[in-house]
ROGU-928321 format. One record per residue (C-alpha): y, x, z. Coordinates in steps of 0.25 Angstrom, whole numbers, padded with zeros to 4 digits, always signed. Layout:
! residues N
YXZ/...
END
This chain:
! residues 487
-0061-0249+0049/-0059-0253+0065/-0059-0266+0068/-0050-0271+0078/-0058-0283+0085/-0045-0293+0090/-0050-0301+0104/-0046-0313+0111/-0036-0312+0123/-0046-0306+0135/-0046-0301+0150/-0045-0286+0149/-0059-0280+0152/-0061-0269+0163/-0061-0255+0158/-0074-0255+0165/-0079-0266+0154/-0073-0259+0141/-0076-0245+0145/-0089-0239+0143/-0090-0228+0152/-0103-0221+0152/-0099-0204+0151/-0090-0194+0156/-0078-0199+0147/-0066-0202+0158/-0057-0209+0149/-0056-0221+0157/-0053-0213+0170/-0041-0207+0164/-0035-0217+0153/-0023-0223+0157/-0026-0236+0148/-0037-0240+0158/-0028-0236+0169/-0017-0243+0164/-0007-0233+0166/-0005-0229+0152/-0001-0216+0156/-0003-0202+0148/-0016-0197+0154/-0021-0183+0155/-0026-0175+0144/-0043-0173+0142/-0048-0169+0131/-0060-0162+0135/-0075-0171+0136/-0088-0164+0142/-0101-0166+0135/-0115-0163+0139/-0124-0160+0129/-0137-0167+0134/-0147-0159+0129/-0143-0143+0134/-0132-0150+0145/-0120-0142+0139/-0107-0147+0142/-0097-0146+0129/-0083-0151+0129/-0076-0159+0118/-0061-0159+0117/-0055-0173+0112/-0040-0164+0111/-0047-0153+0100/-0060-0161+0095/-0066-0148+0100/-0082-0146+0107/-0081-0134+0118/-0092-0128+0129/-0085-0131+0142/-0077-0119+0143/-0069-0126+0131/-0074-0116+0122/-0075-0122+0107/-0088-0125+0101/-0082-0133+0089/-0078-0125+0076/-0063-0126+0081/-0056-0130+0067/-0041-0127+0070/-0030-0138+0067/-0023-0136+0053/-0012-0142+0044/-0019-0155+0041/-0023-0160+0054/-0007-0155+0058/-0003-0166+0048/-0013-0176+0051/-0007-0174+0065/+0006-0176+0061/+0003-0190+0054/-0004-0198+0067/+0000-0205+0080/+0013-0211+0071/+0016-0224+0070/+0024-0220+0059/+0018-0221+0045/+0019-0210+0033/+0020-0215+0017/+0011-0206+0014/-0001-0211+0020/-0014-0205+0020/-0022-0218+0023/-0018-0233+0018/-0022-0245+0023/-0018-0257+0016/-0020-0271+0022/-0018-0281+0009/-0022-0295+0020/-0031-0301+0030/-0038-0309+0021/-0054-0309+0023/-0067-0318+0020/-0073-0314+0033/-0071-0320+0048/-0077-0307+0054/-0078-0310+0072/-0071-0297+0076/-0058-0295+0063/-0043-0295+0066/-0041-0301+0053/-0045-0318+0052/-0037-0321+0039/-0052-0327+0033/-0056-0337+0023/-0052-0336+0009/-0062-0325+0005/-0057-0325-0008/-0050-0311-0015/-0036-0312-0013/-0024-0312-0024/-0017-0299-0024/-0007-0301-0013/+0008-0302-0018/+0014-0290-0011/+0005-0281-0017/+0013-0276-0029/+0024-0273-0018/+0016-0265-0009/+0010-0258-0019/+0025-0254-0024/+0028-0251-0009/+0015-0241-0008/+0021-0233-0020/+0033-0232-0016/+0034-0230+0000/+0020-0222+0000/+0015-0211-0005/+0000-0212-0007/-0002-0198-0012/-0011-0193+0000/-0017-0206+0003/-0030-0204+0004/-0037-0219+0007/-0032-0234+0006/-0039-0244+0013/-0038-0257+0009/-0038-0269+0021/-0039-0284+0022/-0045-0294+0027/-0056-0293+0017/-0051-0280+0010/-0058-0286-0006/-0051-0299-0005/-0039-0292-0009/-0045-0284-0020/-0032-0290-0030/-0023-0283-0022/-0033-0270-0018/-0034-0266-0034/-0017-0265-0037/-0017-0255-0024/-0028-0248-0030/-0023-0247-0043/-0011-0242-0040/-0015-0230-0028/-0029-0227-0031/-0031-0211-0036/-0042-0201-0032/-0048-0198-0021/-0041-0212-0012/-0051-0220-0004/-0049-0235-0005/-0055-0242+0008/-0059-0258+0008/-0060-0264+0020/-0070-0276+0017/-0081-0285+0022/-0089-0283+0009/-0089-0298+0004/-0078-0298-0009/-0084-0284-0014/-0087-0287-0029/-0089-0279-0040/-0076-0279-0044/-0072-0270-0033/-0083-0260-0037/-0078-0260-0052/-0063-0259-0046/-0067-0248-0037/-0076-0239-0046/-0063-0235-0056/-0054-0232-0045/-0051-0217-0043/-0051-0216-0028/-0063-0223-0020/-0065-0237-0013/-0071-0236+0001/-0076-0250+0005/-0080-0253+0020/-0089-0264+0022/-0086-0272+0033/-0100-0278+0037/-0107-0277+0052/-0119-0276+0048/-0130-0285+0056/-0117-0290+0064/-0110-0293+0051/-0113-0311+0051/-0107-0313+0064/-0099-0304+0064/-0091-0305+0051/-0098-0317+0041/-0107-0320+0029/-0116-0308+0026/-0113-0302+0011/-0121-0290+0011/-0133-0296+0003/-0125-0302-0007/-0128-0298-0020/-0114-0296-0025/-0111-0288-0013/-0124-0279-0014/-0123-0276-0029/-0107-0273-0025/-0111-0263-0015/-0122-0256-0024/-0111-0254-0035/-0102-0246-0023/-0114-0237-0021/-0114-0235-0036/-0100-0232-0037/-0098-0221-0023/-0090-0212-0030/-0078-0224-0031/-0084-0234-0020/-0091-0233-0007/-0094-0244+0006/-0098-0245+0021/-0100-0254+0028/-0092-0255+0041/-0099-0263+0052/-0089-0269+0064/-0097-0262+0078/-0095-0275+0087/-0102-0279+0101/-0112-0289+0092/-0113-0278+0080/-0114-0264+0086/-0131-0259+0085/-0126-0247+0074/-0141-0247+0069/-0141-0263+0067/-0128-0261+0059/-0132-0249+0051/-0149-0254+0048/-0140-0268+0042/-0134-0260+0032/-0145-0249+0029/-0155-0261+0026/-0144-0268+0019/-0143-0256+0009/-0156-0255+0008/-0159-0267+0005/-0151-0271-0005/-0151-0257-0013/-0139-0249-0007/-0139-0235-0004/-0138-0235+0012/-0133-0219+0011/-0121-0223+0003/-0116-0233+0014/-0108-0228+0028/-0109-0239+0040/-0093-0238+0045/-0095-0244+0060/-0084-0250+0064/-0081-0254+0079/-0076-0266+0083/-0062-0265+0094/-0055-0274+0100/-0040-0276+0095/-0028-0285+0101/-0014-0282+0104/-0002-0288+0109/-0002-0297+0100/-0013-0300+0097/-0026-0306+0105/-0034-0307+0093/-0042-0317+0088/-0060-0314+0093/-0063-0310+0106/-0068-0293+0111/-0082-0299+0110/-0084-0289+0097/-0081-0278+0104/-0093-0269+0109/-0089-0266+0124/-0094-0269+0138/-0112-0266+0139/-0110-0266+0125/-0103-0253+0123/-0117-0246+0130/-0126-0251+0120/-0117-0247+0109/-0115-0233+0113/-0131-0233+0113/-0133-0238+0099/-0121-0229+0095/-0127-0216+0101/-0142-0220+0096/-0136-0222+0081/-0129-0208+0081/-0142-0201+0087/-0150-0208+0076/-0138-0205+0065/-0140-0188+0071/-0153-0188+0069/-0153-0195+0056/-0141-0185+0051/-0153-0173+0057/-0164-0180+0048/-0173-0184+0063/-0174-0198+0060/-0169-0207+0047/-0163-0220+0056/-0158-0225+0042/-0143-0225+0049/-0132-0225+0037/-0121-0217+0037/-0110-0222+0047/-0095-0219+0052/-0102-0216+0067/-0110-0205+0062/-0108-0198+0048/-0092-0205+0042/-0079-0199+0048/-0072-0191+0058/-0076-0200+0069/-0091-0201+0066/-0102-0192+0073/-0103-0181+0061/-0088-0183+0059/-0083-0180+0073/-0093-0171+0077/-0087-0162+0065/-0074-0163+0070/-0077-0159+0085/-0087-0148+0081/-0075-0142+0072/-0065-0145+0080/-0056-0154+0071/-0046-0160+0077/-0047-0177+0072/-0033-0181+0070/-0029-0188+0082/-0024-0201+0074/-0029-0216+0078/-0043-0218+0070/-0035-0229+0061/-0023-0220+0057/-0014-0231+0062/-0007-0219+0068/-0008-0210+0057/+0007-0211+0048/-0002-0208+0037/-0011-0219+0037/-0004-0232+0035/-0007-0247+0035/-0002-0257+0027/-0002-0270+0022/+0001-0275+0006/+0014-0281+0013/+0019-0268+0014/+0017-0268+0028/+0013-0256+0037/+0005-0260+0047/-0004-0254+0059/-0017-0254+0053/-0023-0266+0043/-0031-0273+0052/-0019-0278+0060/-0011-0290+0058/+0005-0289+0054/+0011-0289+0069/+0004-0273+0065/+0015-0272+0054/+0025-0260+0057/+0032-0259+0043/+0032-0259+0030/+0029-0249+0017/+0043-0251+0013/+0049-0244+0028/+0037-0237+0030/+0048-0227+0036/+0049-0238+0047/+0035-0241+0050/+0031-0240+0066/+0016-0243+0068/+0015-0255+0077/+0007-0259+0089/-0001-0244+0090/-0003-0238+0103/-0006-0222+0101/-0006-0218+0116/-0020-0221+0120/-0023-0206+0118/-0013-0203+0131/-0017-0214+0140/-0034-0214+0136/-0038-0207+0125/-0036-0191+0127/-0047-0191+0136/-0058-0197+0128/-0069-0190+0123/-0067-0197+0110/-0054-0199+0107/-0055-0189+0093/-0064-0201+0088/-0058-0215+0095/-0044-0210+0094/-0040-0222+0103/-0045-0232+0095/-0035-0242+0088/-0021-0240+0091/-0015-0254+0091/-0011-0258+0104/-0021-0266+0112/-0022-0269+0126/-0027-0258+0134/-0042-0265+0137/-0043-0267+0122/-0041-0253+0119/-0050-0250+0131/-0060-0258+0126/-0060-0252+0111/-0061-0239+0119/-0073-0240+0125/-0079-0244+0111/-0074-0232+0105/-0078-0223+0116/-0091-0227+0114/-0092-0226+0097/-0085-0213+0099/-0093-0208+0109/-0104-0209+0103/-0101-0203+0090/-0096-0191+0100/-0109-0189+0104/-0116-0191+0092/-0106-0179+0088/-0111-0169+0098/-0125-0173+0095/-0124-0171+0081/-0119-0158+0084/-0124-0153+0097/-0138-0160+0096/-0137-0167+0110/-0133-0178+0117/-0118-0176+0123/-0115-0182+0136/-0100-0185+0140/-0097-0177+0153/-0082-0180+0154/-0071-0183+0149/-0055-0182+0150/-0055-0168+0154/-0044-0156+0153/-0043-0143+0153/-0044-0141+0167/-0054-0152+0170/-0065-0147+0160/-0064-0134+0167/-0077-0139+0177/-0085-0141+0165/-0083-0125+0162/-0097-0118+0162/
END
């Protein structure tokens, strides 16, 4: 999950204070954001590397996801587009949506027994499990008969606190589970009882349940620690047991108090080990803390989460030392006891997941990393609403199930590729970041965060492959200003 970090009314930073700018990467010479032009700017696809190790120059195309010598001759495994990426194209930058979803998102209420510094959501206190909500019978009626759920591979289920509406979770199950779907919890760890583990043990698709705990930042950051409770650990050993139906992360919130990697993952290794789970069985989903307000809304805590000025130097070290030290784990030259994690091994955006795709050429789908663009992924609420995504409130509603036909996404803005984003070495991973509308320093500001975490799992990739160091030349650069890096 992204977590949108809401802030007070502020003075706009300089680009200068947001912008980490410490490479070849031109970005903020060219972007018409930071101008404030907003006007189309030029295409450049093409980023120089040097290898530090031999010197040799290699360049990566953010238009093909493709690696070349500097005489653009291909040195990935080019894997040529087909049917299915055609049809995946066909399905993203809408603000329409599809009834045949591939991905739902259901948002059942804000309700949560935690006051955590940096969430959106602040509908706290009664941290007892709801009733099953009055609509539900409705919406369920609605799903069946305005969508068709036949290819829907994964339902995610939203609060709040996700288990506090575990009366109304089982009827939805009931009714839509079948091989093969992924049923996703959102929650903070605290309601899971047994009950949950017997539920989900029968059902014939599989629950995925992330964890939302921050690790050594977790007290202050979000509340009462629960880990050591007894219920909770015999809860989670009973998940490890049953993998084939039920499986968790934990998903740490990386924020300016919370952002030592190692800190966070030797929390949860110890903690594994010392109450008796399986550390190898567990996956550490980092999540990074950005900055979200919109015109109407100023939000309710202050940027201070956010990792930016000085702070964004010593988080690109720890980052760049933590993937050195998962490479050579991975290589078996030093054990540094580091748990799987979405940086390194999990997903199309991690290290070993990107690098994949670059070394072969695949072409990522050029879709927002939420799917809020994507007609086949759809968001909605137990109201029947459809709305932007589930971690907005209901000025984000843009329809309902029931005129689904009608349904405009609000309060996106997908034109940051032609004013910013086509010229950044890493726009196949950041994909320019969430696309609600926010004013254009808090979309700066998010930017420089993600240029650094993307960055760094850039390099990561051409050290996994390349065995070296890669340095970033420069960026932004076409077809005839590559030309004087030709050998």
């Amino acid at each position: 999950m992204t977590i949108e970090i809401p802030i007070k009314f502020i003075t706009p930073h300089k680009i200068e204070d947001t912008h980490l700018l410490d490479d070849g990467d031109n970005t903020g010479d060219v972007s018409s954001i930071i101008s404030g032009t907003h006007e189309v700017i030029e295409d450049g696809p093409y980023t120089v590397f040097r290898m530090k190790n031999t010197g040799q120059q290699l360049v990566y195309s953010n238009f093909t996801n493709g690696i070349y010598d500097t005489n653009l001759n291909s040195l990935s495994e080019v894997t040529p587009q087909d049917e299915k990426w055609d049809e995946i194209q066909s399905h993203v930058k809408k603000k329409t949506k599809s009834n045949t979803p591939i991905w739902l998102r259901i948002l059942f209420g804000h309700a949560c027994n935690y006051s955590c510094s940096y969430c959106l959501q602040k509908d706290i206190g009664n941290p007892d499990e709801r009733s099953k909500i009055w609509t539900l019978d409705s919406f369920i009626d609605t799903v069946k008969t305005k969508l068709d759920l036949s290819q829907t591979e994964k339902i995610d289920l939203w609060g709040g606190e996700t288990m506090l509406y575990w009366k109304s979770i089982t009827p939805i199950i009931d009714e839509f589970d079948r091989e093969g779907m992924q049923w996703y919890f959102a929650t903070n760890g605290t309601p899971l009882r047994q009950k949950h583990i017997d539920y989900m043990s029968k059902i014939k698709g599989i629950g995925l349940f992330g964890i939302s705990h921050d690790g050594p930042g977790h007290v202050s950051l979000r509340g009462k620690e629960f880990l050591w409770d007894p219920i909770t650990i015999e809860v989670l050993k009973n998940m490890q047991k049953n993998r084939e139906k039920i499986r968790f992360s934990f998903n740490p919130v990386v924020t300016a108090t919370n952002y030592d990697l190692f800190a966070i993952n030797n929390f949860f290794r110890d903690y594994m080990l010392e109450v008796g789970l399986d550390p190898d069985l567990v996956t550490i989903s980092y999540t990074l803390g950005r900055v979200h307000a919109d015109e109407d809304h100023d939000g309710s805590v202050s940027m201070d989460h956010v990792i930016r000025g000085d702070d964004l130097k010593k988080f690109k070290d720890i980052l760049d030392r933590y993937i050195e030290c998962q490479i050579e784990q991975a290589h078996g030259i030093a054990d540094h006891g580091l748990l799987r994690s979405n940086i390194f091994h999990n997903g199309p955006r991690s290290v070993l997941g990107y690098g994949e795709t670059f070394q072969k050429q695949i072409l990522p789908n050029i879709s927002t990393v939420c799917g809020a663009d994507d007609d086949q992924v759809l968001s909605v609420d137990v109201a029947g609403n459809v709305r932007t995504c589930p971690h907005v409130d209901d000025s984000f509603i843009s329809g309902t199930l029931n005129k689904l036909e009608d349904v405009v996404i609000k309060k996106v803005d997908y034109s940051r590729y032609d004013k910013h984003c086509k010229v950044c070495p890493v726009y196949r991973l950041c994909k320019s970041n969430c696309p609600i509308n926010v004013p254009d320093f808090v979309f700066l500001t998010n930017c420089a965060l993600e240029k650094v975490w993307n960055k760094a799992i850039q390099r990561g990739a051409f050290k996994a492959i390349f065995g070296s160091d890669a340095e970033l030349v420069e960026s932004g650069l076409n077809e005839t200003t590559i030309t004087k890096y030709r050998s």
